[in-house]
N, C-alpha and C positions, 0 to 999 in steps of 0.2 A: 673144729676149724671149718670155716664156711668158705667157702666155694662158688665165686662168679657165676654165673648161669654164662653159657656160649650162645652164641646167637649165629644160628642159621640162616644163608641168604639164597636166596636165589631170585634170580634175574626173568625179567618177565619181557617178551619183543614186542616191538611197537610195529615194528613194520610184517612185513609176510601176510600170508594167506589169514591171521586167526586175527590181529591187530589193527592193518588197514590204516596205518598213519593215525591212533587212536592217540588224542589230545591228555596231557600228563593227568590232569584232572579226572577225566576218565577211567585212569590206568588206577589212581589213587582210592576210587570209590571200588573199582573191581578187586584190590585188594585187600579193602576193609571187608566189602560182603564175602571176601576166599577167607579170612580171618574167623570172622562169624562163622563160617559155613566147617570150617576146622574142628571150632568147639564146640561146636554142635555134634557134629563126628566121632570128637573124643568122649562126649558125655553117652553116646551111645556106643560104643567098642565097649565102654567101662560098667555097661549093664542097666543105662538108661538112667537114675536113681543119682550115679556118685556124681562128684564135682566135677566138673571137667579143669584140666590142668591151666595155668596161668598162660597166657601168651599175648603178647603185646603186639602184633600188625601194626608196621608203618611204612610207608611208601618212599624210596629215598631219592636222591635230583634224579638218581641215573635210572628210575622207571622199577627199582629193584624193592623186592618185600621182604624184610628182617622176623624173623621170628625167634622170639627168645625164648628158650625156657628156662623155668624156672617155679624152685619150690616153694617159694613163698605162694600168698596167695594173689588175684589179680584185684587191680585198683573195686572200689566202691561204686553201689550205685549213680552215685551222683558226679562223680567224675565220668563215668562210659556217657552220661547224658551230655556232662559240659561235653565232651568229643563229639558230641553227636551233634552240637548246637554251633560247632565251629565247622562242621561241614559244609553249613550254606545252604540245605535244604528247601526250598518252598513249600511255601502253602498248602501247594495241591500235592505234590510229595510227601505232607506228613496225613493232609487226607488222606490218600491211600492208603498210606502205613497203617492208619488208625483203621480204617474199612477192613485190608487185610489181616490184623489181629484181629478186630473182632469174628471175623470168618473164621477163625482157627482155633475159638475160645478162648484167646487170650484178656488178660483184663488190665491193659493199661492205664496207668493214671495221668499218663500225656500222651501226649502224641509223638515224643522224643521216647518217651519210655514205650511205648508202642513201635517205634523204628527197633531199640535196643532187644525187647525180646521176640521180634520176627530175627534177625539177625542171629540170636542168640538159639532159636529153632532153626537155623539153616535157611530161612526161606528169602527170597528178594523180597523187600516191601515196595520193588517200582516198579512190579509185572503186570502188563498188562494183564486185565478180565473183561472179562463179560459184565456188561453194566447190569445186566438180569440178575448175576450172579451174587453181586454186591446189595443188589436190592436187596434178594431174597436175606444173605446172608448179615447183613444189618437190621433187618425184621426180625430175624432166629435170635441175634446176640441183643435185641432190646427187649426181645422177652423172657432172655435168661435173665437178663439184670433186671426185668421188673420183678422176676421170681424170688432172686435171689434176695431183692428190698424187700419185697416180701415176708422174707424170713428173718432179717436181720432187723435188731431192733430202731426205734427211731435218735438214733445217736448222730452226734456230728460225727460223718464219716473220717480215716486217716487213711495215710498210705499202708497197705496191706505187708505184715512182715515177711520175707521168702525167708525157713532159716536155712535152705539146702540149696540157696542162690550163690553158688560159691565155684568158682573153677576148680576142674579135677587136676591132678599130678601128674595125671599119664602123660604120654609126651607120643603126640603121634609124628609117621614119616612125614616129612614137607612133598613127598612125592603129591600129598593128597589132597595138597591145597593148590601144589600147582595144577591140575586136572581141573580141580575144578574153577581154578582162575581163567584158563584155556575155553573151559567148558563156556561162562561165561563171553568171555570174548567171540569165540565164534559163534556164538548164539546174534551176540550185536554185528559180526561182520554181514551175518544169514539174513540180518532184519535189515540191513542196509543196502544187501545187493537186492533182495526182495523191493526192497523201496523204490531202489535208482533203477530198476528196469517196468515196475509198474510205471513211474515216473514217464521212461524214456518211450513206452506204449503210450500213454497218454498224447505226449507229445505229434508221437507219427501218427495217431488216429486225426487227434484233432488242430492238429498243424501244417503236420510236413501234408499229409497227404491233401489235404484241400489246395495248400500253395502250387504241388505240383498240378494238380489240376487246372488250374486258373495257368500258372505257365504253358502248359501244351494249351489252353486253347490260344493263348496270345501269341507262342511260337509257332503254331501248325495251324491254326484252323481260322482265327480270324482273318477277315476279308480285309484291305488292307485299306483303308479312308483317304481322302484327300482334302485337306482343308484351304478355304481361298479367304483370307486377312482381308480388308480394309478397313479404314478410316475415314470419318466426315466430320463436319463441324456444320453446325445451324447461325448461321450469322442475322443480322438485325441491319438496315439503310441507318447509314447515318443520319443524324439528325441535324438539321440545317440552323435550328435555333438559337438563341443566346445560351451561353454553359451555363450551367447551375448545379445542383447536386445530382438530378438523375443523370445527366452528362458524365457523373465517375463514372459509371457503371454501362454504358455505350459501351460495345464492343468486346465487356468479357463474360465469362459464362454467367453469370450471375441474373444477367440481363435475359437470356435465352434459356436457363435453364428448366424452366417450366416446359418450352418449348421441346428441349430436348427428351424431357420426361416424357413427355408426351409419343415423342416418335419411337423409341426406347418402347414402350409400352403395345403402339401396336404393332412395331414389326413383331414383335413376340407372342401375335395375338391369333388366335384365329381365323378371323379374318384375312391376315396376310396370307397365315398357310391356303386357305381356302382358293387366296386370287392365285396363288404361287401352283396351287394343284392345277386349277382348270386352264392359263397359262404354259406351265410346262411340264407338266405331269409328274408333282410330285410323289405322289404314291402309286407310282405304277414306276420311278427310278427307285425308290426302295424295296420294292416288290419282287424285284428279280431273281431267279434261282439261282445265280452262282453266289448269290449273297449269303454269310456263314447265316446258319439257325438262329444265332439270337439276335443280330443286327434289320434279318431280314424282316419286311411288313407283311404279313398275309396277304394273299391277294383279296379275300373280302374282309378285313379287317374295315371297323370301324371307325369313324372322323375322330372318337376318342384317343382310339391306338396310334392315330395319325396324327394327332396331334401331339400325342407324346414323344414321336420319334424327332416330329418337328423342334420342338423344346430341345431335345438333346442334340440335332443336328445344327441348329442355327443358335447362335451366342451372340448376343448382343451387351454388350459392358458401358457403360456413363462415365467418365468420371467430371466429377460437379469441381473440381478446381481447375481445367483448362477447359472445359465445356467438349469434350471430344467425346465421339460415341464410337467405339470398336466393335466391329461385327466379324464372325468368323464363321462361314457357312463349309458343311462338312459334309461330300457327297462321296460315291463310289466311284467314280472318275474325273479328272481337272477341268477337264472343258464345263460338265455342268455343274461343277462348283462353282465355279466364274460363273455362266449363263445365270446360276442360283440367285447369288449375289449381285450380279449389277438389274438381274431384275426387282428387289428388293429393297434396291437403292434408289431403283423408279419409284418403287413407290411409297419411299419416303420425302421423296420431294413432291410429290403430288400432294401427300399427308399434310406436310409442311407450307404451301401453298393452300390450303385448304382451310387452316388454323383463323388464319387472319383475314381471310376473304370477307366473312360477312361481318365483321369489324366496321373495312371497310369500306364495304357497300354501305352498312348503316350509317355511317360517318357522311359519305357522299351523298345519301339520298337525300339529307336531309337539307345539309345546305344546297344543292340541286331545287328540287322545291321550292327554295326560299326565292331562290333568283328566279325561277320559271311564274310566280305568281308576282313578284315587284317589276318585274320585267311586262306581263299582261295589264297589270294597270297604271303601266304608264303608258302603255300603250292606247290604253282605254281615256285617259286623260289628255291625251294626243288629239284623240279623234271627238274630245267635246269641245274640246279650241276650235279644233278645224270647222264644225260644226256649226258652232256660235256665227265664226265670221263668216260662214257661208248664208247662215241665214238672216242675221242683219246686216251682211255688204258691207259689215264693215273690216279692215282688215288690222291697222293699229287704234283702237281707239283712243291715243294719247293725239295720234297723230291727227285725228278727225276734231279732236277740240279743239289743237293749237290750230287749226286752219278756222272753227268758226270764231274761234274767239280773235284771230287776227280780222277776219271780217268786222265780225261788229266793231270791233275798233278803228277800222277804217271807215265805215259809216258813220259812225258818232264822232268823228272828224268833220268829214262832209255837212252832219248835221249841225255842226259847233261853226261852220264856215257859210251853211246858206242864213242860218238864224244873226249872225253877224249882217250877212248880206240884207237881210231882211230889215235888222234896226238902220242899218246905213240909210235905206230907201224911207223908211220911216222917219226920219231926223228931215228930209227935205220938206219945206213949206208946201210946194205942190209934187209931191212923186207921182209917180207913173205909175199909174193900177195896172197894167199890164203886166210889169215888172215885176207889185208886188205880189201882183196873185201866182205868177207864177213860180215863185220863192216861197208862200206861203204851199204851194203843192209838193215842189220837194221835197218841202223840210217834214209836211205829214207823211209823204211815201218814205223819204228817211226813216223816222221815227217808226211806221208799221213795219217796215226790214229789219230794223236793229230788235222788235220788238218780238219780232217773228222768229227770228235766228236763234233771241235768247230764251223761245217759249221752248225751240225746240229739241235744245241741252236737255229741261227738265222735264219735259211735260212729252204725254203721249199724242199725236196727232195722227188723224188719218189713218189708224189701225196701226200705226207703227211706232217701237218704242223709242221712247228717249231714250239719247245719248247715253247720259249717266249711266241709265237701269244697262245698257248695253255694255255701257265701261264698265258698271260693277259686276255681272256676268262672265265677263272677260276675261278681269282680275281672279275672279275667283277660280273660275277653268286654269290661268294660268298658275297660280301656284299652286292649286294641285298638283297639275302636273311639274312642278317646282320639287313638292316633296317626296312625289315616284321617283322621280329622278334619282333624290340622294338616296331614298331607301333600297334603290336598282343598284345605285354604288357602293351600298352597307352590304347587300346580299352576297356582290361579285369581289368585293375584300373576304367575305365568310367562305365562299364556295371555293376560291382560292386556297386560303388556310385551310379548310378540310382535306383537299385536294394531297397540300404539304403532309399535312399528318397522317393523308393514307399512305403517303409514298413514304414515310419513316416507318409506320409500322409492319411494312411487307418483312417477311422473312424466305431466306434462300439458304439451300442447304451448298456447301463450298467439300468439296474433295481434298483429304488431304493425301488417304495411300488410295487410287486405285487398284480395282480387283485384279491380280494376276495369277493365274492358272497354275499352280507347282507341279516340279517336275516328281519329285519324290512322294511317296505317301509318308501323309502325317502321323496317322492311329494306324495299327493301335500302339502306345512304347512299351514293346514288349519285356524289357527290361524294370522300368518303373512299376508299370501294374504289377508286377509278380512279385515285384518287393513290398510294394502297397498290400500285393493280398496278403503276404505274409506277417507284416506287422497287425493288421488288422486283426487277422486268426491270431495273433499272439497274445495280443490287448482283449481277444474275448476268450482265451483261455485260461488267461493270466487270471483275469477280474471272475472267471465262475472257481477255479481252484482255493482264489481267497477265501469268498464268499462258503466253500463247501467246509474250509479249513474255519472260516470262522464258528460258522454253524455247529462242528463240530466240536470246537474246542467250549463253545455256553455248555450243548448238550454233556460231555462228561466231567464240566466242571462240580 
């Protein structure tokens, strides 16, 4: 009559000094290796050689390890592997395995079957080694199996038969698996308080204690800054002309933005520090001994050095959608933070005035010019008029023909009236020669007046010119100076509209916050930077522990 095997339990703690809140999965693998490490136990008590006795290891909800005994024998090869296939092992888990059997002689034909007989020797197959160790010891086991090929013939190999692969009968105390279940466990408590305190060194080396440092200088030692705000805008003259498309853009940043770039650029330039030094001494106000060690400037420190500190004390900000330029000057006491800043502010409307000048001037000069030289020869056209009539005496020459040409036609009247007179005396039977001679005298002194008058319209007489040649003289002087004229009135329309256009493109810098003096210092915020330095230091402790953990984990893959 046959007879149940009893099965033995005992309870393994999860919590206390040996457990550590160790996760069930955990507790289930530390009871299959205390299983393993049993019959490994029992086959040596039994003279090393017999079977070791059957015993089934398994893990139950409540963290507890059952051990049966029993005289049958224990399950087959091939089932301890499926068990071992449902444990969920890794990749690099059965590497090992495989690494540490063959360090140990053993000659697996898996790497599952390499987990089953370390286990079956008592040994972990997931302890750490020495990578040296494994080298060597994988060199040793690949030249025993080239020996061993060596001697065996060329056959297709099988699995090797064990026939004394068999559990013993014996039936050892459970005392001795809980030991070394315990054993185990506080072995991982040892390596975990190990860890979490290398850990928490790490931490206060390259964490806490840099943060605390940056805190005391920002609570104790820095010098305490004062920062003076304002605000400006660069504006553009309206423009007088008819709207069109560049008319959208009149009056917002878009318009001045170039402009503003510009001033932006050198107050942050060298040369402003330079005017800003020799004006009100900026590096001889940074220079001061109560100033802390790192904010302060050497007293012979370099225009480089100086200009570095310049940089971090003076801020100037743009922004290109309202066109407003923010500046923020940052000295060791309020008064010459302000003195800083509105002198700064001088001279960016200097700057700013300066942009557009020779614009300007070139704009002006040139219609300037145009009027100064249409204006000279009309004046020159002037004075060949004046000229002419001065030197032929004559002053309107239209006015000097209609008076001879009225003449001779009163003449040749006279003469049409004594030539009458003359045939009348002539018709009498006997006329009077007295009469007619003297009618025939008129009438030739007529005729040589009318004859004279009209030689001397056309014709030059007695060194002096004709009329005409005078009138056409005249004319000609006069519309020149005709065309001076209007080209004097094209010049003074052009010089005008330049005028318009300098006066649109002026640029003026407009205030919007004045600089005022605060009462409180601004830097250093002693609260902020010490949180900034801590995340910093955290973020480059974080990213090299990665980086060390990754490195490591290629290397003993």
């Amino acid at each position: 009559m046959t007879t149940k095997p009893k099965a033995r339990k005992f309870r393994i703690r999860r919590g206390g000094p040996l457990g550590y809140g160790r996760p069930r999965a955990a507790n289930d693998d530390a009871g299959q290796v205390a299983a393993a490490g049993v019959a490994g136990s029992y086959r040596a008590a039994s003279g090393g050689d017999g079977p070791a006795p059957a015993m089934a290891g398994q893990a139950g909800a409540d963290g507890s390890l059952a051990v049966a005994e029993a005289p049958q024998a224990a399950p087959g090869i091939d089932r301890e592997i499926a068990e071992i296939r449902r444990e969920g092992l890794t990749g690099r888990q059965l590497r090992m395995a495989r690494r540490q059997a063959q360090k140990h002689g053993l000659a697996p034909t898996s790497d599952f079957d390499a987990v089953r007989l370390l286990r079956q020797a008592g040994i972990d197959p997931f302890q750490r080694t020495n990578m040296l160790e494994l080298v060597v010891a994988d060199g040793q086991a690949q030249k025993r199996q080239l020996a061993q090929t060596s001697e065996q013939p060329k056959l297709p190999q099988t699995v090797p038969h064990v026939p004394d692969n068999l559990p013993s009968t014996d039936l050892a105390h459970t005392d001795l698996a809980a030991t070394h279940v315990m054993r185990v466990q506080r072995d991982i408590a040892r390596r975990r308080r190990r860890k979490l305190m290398l850990m928490l060194a790490r931490i206060a080396v390259f964490v806490l204690l840099p943060t605390f440092a940056a805190g005391y200088y920002y609570f104790a030692i820095a010098t305490p800054m004062y920062a003076t705000k304002s605000q400006f805008v660069i504006q553009q003259a309206k423009s007088q002309g008819p709207a069109g498309l560049g008319s959208m853009f009149a009056g917002t940043g878009l318009a001045v933005q170039q402009d503003s770039i510009a001033v932006q650029a050198y107050l942050q330039s060298r040369d402003a520090m330079m005017r800003l030094d020799a004006d009100l001494g900026f590096k001889a106000h940074f220079s001061q001994p109560w100033i802390d060690p790192i904010q302060r400037l050497p007293a012979d420190a370099s225009m480089e050095d100086a200009y570095a500190v310049y940089q971090d004390k003076v801020k100037v900000g743009f922004d290109p959608t309202e066109g407003i330029l923010k500046m923020e000057v940052i000295a060791a006491d309020p008064q010459t933070s302000a003195a800083f800043s509105e002198a700064l502010i001088s001279y960016a409307e200097e700057r700013v005035d300066s942009l557009t000048q020779r614009l300007r001037e070139d704009q002006m000069a040139g219609a300037r010019e145009s009027y100064e030289d249409a204006e000279n020869k009309v004046e020159a056209a002037q004075n060949r008029v004046l000229q002419l009539q001065e030197r032929l005496g004559v002053l309107d020459p239209a006015s000097e023909t209609s008076a001879l040409m009225s003449q001779i036609t009163r003449f040749e009247i006279e003469l049409r009236e004594k030539r009458l007179q003359l045939a009348q005396y002539q018709d009498n039977q006997s006329p009077n020669s007295a009469r007619v001679e003297g009618v025939k005298g008129d009438i030739d002194r007529l005729e040589k007046l009318v004859a004279d008058l009209r030689a001397s319209m056309t014709e030059t007489t007695s060194g002096e010119d004709s009329l005409a040649r005078i009138t056409a003289e005249l004319r000609i002087a006069e519309q020149d100076l005709a065309n001076r004229q209007l080209l004097l009135q094209q010049a003074m329309t052009q010089l005008e509209t330049a005028r318009i256009e300098a006066n649109r493109q002026v640029r003026y810098l407009s205030m919007g916050v004045h600089p005022v003096a605060p009462d409180d210092p601004t830097y250093p915020r002693a609260f902020e930077n010490t949180l900034l330095a801590f995340l910093i230091f955290s973020g480059i402790y974080l990213m090299i522990s990665m980086t060390a953990a990754i490195l490591r984990e290629q290397v003993s893959a």
